[in-house]
N, C-alpha and C positions, 0 to 999 in steps of 0.2 A: 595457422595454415588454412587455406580453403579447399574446399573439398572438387569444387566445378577448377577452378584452373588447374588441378592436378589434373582432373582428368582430360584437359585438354591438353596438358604438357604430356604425359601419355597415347594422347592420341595423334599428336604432330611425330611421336615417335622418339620421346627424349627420354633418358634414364631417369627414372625418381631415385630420390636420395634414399638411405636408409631411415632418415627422421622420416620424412615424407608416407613412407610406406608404413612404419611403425604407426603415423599419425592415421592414415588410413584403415588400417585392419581394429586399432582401437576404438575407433571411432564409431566403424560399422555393428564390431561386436558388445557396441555396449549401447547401440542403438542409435547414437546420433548422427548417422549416417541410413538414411532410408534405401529401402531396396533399389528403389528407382536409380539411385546415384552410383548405386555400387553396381549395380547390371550396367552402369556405361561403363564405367572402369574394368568390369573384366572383361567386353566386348574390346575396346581399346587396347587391353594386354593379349587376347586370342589374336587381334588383327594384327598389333605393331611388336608382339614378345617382347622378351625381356633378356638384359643381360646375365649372366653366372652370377655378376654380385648381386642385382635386383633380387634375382631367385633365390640366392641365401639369406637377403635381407628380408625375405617376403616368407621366408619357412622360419625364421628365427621369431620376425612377429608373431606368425602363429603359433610355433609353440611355447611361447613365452604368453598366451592370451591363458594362459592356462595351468596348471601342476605341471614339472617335469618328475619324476620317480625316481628318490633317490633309492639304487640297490648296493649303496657302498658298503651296507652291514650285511651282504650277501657273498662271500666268498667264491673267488673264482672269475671265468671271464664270461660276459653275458652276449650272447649273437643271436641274432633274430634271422626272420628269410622274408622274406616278401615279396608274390607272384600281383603279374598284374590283371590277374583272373583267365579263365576261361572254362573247359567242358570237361566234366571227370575229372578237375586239379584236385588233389584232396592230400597233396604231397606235406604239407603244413602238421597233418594229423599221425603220417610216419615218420617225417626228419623228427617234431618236438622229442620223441620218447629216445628215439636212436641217439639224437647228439646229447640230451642228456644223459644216455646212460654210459657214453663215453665220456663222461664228465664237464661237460660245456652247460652253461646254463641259459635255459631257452623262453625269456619271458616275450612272452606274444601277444599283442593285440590284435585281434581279427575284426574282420566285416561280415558282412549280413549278403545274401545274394540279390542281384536288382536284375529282374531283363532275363538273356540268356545267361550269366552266369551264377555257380552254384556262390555257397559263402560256408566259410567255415565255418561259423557261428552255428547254423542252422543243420550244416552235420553234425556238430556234438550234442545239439540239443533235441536230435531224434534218438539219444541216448536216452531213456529215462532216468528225471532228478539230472543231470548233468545241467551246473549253473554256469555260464558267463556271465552272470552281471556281480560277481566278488566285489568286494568292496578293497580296496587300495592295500587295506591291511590284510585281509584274507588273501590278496594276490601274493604278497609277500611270503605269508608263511605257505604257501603251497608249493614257491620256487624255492623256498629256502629249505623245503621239506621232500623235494624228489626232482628239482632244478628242469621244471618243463610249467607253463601255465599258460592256457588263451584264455582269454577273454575278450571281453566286446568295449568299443571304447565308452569308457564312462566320461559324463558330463566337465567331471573336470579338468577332461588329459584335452589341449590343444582346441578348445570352444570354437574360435576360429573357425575352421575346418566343416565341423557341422553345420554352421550358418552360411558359407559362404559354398561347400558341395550343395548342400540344399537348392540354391539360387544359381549356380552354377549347370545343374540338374533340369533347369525352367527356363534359362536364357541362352541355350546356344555355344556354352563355353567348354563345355565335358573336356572337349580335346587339345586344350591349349597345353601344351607340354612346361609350361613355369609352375601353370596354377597346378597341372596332376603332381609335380615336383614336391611343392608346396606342398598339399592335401598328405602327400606318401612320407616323408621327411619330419612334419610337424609330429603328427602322430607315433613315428619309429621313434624319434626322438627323444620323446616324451617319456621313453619305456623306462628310459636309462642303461642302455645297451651301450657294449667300447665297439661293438660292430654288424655289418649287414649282408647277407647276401641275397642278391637280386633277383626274380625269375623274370624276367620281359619277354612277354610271350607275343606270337606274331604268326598271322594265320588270318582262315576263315572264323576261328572260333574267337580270334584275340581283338581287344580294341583298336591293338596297333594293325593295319591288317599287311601293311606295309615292310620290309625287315629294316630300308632307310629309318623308317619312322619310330619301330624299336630300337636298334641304336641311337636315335636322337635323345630320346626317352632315357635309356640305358646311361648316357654319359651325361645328361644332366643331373638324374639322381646322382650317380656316384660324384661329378662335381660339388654338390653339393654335401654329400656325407663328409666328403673329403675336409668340405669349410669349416666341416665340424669337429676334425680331428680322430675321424670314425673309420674304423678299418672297414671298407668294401671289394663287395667281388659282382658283378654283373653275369649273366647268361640270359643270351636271347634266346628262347626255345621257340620249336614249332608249335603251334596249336592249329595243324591243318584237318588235325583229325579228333576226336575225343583221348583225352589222355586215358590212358588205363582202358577199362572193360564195362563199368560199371556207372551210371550218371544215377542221382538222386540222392536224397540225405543217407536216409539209413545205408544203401547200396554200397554209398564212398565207405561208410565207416566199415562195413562189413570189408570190400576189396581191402581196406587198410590191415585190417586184423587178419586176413589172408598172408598179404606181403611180411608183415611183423613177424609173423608165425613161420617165413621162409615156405609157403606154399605154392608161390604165385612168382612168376618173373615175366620180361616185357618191360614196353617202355614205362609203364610208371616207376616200378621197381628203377631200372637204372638212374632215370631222373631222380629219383629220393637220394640215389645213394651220392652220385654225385654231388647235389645240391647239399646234401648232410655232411660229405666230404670236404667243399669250400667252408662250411661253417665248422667243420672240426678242425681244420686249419686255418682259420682267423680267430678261433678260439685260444691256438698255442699247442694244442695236444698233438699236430703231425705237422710235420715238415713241410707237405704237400698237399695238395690236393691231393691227387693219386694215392696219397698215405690216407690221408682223410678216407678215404673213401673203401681202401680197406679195415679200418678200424669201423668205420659204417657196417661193413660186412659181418664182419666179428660180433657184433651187437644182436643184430639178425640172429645171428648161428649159433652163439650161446644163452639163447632165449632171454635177453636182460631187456632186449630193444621193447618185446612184446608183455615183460612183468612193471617195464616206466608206464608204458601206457596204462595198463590196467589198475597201475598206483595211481596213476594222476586225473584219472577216472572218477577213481576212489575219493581221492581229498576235495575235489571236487563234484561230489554229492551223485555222482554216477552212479546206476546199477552195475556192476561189476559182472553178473550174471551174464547179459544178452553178449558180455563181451568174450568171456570164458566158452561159451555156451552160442553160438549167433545162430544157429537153427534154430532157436528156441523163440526167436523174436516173430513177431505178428507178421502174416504176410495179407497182400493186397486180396481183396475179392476177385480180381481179372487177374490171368498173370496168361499173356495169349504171345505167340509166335509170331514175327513177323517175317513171309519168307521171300527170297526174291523171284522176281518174274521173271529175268534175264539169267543167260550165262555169259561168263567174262572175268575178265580182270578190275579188280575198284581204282577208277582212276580219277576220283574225286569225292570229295565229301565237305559240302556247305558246313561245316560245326558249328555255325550260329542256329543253323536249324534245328539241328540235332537239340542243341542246348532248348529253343524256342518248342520242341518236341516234347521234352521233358517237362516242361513248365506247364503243357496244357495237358500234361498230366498228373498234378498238382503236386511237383517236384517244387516248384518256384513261385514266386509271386509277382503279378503283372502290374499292383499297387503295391506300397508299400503294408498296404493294412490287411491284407489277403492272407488267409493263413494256409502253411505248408503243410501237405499230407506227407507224411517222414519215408512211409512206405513206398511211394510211388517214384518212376523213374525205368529207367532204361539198362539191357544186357547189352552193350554193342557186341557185337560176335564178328566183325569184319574189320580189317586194317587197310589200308592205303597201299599197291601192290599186293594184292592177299588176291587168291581167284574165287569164284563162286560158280556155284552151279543152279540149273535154273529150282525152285523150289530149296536152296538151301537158306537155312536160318541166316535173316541178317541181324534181327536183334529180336529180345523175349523181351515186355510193353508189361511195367505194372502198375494196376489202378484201381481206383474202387469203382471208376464209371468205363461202360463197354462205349460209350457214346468219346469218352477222351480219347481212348486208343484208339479206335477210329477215325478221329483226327490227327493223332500223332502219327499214324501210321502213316498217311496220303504224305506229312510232314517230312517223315524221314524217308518214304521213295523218290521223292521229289529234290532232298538233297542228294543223294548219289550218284552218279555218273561212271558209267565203264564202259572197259574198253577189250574189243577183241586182240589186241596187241599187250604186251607183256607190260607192266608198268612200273616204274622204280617208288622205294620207299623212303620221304622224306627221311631228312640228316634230324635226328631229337634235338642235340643241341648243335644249333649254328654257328653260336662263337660266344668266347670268354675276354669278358672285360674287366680290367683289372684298372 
C-alpha cells in the first residue's frame, strides 16, 4: 500500500478499508510513516470524517498496536466510566470505591490534566506515595484484591494513541470526533472490561461546548463499544459551571472523602451516584439504573463506599493518614477570599476560566513538564442561579504566591456575569443514551 494515495483517497472523501487503516496506524507507530504524512491524514480525516465502520476499524488498529488486559482470572463483571473532562470532575475517585464495594469491579486507566482541565492521575498523586504507574501485574493483584484500581496508561496498553494524541495535540486535529473516538475506545478497551459508562460533558467548561456536538460524540463512542460487543450507557452532562465546590488536586481528593463519608450533597454527589448507578446496572447487580443508584446509596450509608477507598489507597502505596485524617494535610501559604463586587443573581459562569484560574494557580500545567503544586486551587462558594450579595464570598484562592491569586482573582471576576432578575439552574444531566 502507499501511504500518499491513501491520504489522497481520504481526502477526496472515500472510506478506507480496514487493511488500509490497519496498514496506516502500523505503519506510523512503528515509524515508517513520518509525522509529516500522518498530520495530512488526520487533517483529511478532521476535514472529510469518517464512517462508523472506519471508526471501529481505526480504534481496533489502535488497540491492537498494543497489550489488550486479559482479566478473565478476575471474577466478576469489570465496568469502567469515562468523563470527557472538565472543572472540579473528580467523580472517577467516588464511583471506583462505590461500585466496587457493591461488587462490580472497576479497573481504570486515567489521564494526566492538560490546559483547563484537572486529571485524575494528578489527584491521586497529591496523595502521598500513591502510585499510578503499577505495572500490569501489580494492576491485577490490586483489582483482584479490593476490585477498584487507576492508573495512568502504561507504554504498552494501545501505543498508537500516545503517538498519534501527541501530533494530533500540534496539528489542529484535537476535535475530530473519529480520532477523539479512537483515542477514548483503544485505551478502554485495552483494560479488558465487558462494559462502559459515558460522561459527555458540554458546556463552557467542556470540549464539546456545543450539546449537538456532545451527542455526536456520545453516539459514536457507544457505536463503537457496541462493535465491540461491550455493554454501554452514555450521559451528556452540563459542565456550565464547576462541578462540585472544590477545584485543584488535593481539594478533589479532599471534597471526595467528604461525599464518601456521606457529608456533602449537591451536584457532584448526585452525578456520582447516578453515574455509579448506570455502571452498577451494566455490571448485573441491579435491574436498573434507579436500582443502581440506590444500591450506590447504601454504600455511602453503610461506610463500605468510603473503607474501598481508603483500601485501595492502601494497596496502592498511599498514605492512608491524610485520608482518614484530611485536616492534617499541608495547607497553602495564601489561602485569601475572594469577594464579590456586585449584588445579584449568577447568571453565568465562563468554567474554562475558572479551570484556566486554577492553573495559574499552580493547580495545572500550561506545559506538559511543569510541575503541579497539589495544594493550590479553588473553594467555588457560588452556583448558577444562587444569589449574592455585594461583598459576599465567591470563592477562597489557595496558593503559595500572593502574586497568583491576584491574577486568578481578576480571572474569576471576569468569568462571571449576573443578573438583577431571578435566573434558572442548569438541568445536571441532559440526557441518557443508551
Amino acid at each position: 500500500m502507499n501511504t500518499v494515495e491513501l491520504i489522497i483517497k481520504k481526502r477526496t472523501g472515500k472510506a478506507l478499508s480496514k487493511e488500509e487503516i490497519i496498514f496506516l496506524i502500523n505503519s506510523y507507530t512503528k515509524g515508517k510513516t513520518p509525522d509529516y504524512q500522518f498530520s495530512a491524514l488526520l487533517m483529511a480525516i478532521l476535514l472529510k470524517g469518517m464512517t462508523k465502520a472506519e471508526t471501529s476499524h481505526l480504534t481496533e488498529a489502535m488497540l491492537h498496536s498494543g497489550k489488550v488486559i486479559d482479566l478473565s482470572s478476575i471474577k466478576g463483571p469489570k465496568i469502567d466510566k469515562h468523563s470527557t473532562g472538565g472543572v472540579g470532575d473528580k467523580t472517577s475517585l467516588i464511583l471506583a470505591p462505590i461500585v466496587a464495594a457493591a461488587g462490580v469491579n472497576v479497573p481504570m486507566i486515567s489521564g494526566r490534566g492538560l490546559g483547563h482541565t484537572g486529571g485524575t492521575l494528578d489527584k491521586l498523586e497529591s496523595i502521598p506515595g500513591f502510585r499510578t504507574d503499577l505495572s500490569l501485574k501489580e494492576y491485577k493483584s490490586v483489582l483482584k484484591k479490593c476490585g477498584a484500581v487507576l492508573i495512568g496508561q502504561t507504554k504498552d496498553i494501545a501505543p498508537a494513541d500516545k503517538l498519534i494524541y501527541s501530533l494530533r495535540d500540534v496539528t489542529g486535529t484535537v476535535e475530530s470526533i473519529p480520532l477523539i473516538t479512537g483515542s477514548i475506545m483503544s485505551k478502554k478497551l485495552a483494560e479488558g472490561i465487558d462494559g462502559l459508562v459515558l460522561d459527555v460533558k458540554t458546556g463552557s467548561g467542556a470540549f464539546m461546548r456545543e450539546t449537538k456536538d456532545a451527542i455526536e460524540l456520545a453516539n459514536s463512542l457507544i457505536s463503537t463499544a457496541k462493535a465491540f460487543n461491550k455493554k454501554v450507557i452514555a450521559f451528556i452532562t452540563d459542565m456550565n459551571q464547576p462541578l462540585g465546590d472544590y477545584i485543584g488536586n488535593w481539594l478533589e481528593v479532599y471534597e471526595s472523602i467528604k461525599i464518601l463519608r456521606g457529608e456533602q450533597k449537591g451536584d457532584l454527589l448526585d452525578l456520582s451516584l447516578n453515574l455509579s448507578g448506570a455502571m452498577i446496572y451494566l455490571g448485573g447487580i441491579a435491574g436498573s439504573i434507579k436500582r443502581g443508584v440506590e444500591i450506590a446509596k447504601e454504600q455511602i450509608n453503610n461506610g463500605k463506599a468510603f473503607e474501598k477507598f481508603v483500601q485501595m489507597v492502601e494497596l496502592q502505596g498511599g498514605s492512608t493518614k491524610f485520608i482518614r485524617h484530611p485536616e492534617k494535610y499541608p495547607k497553602s501559604k495564601f489561602i485569601t477570599k475572594l469577594k464579590s463586587t456586585k449584588d445579584g443573581y449568577v447568571k453565568g459562569i465562563n468554567t474554562f476560566q475558572i479551570g484556566m484560574a486554577a492553573l495559574e494557580l499552580g493547580a495545572g500545567r500550561k506545559t506538559k513538564t511543569d510541575k503541579i503544586d497539589p495544594k493550590a486551587g479553588i473553594v467555588f462558594k457560588i452556583k448558577l442561579g444562587g444569589k449574592i450579595k455585594k461583598g459576599g464570598v465567591v470563592a477562597v484562592l489557595h496558593s503559595q504566591s500572593m502574586d497568583k491569586i491576584n491574577t486568578a482573582k481578576e480571572i474569576i471576576l471576569n468569568a462571571i456575569t449576573f443578573s438583577k432578575q431571578k435566573t434558572t439552574k442548569p438541568k445536571l444531566i441532559k440526557r441518557i443514551i443508551k
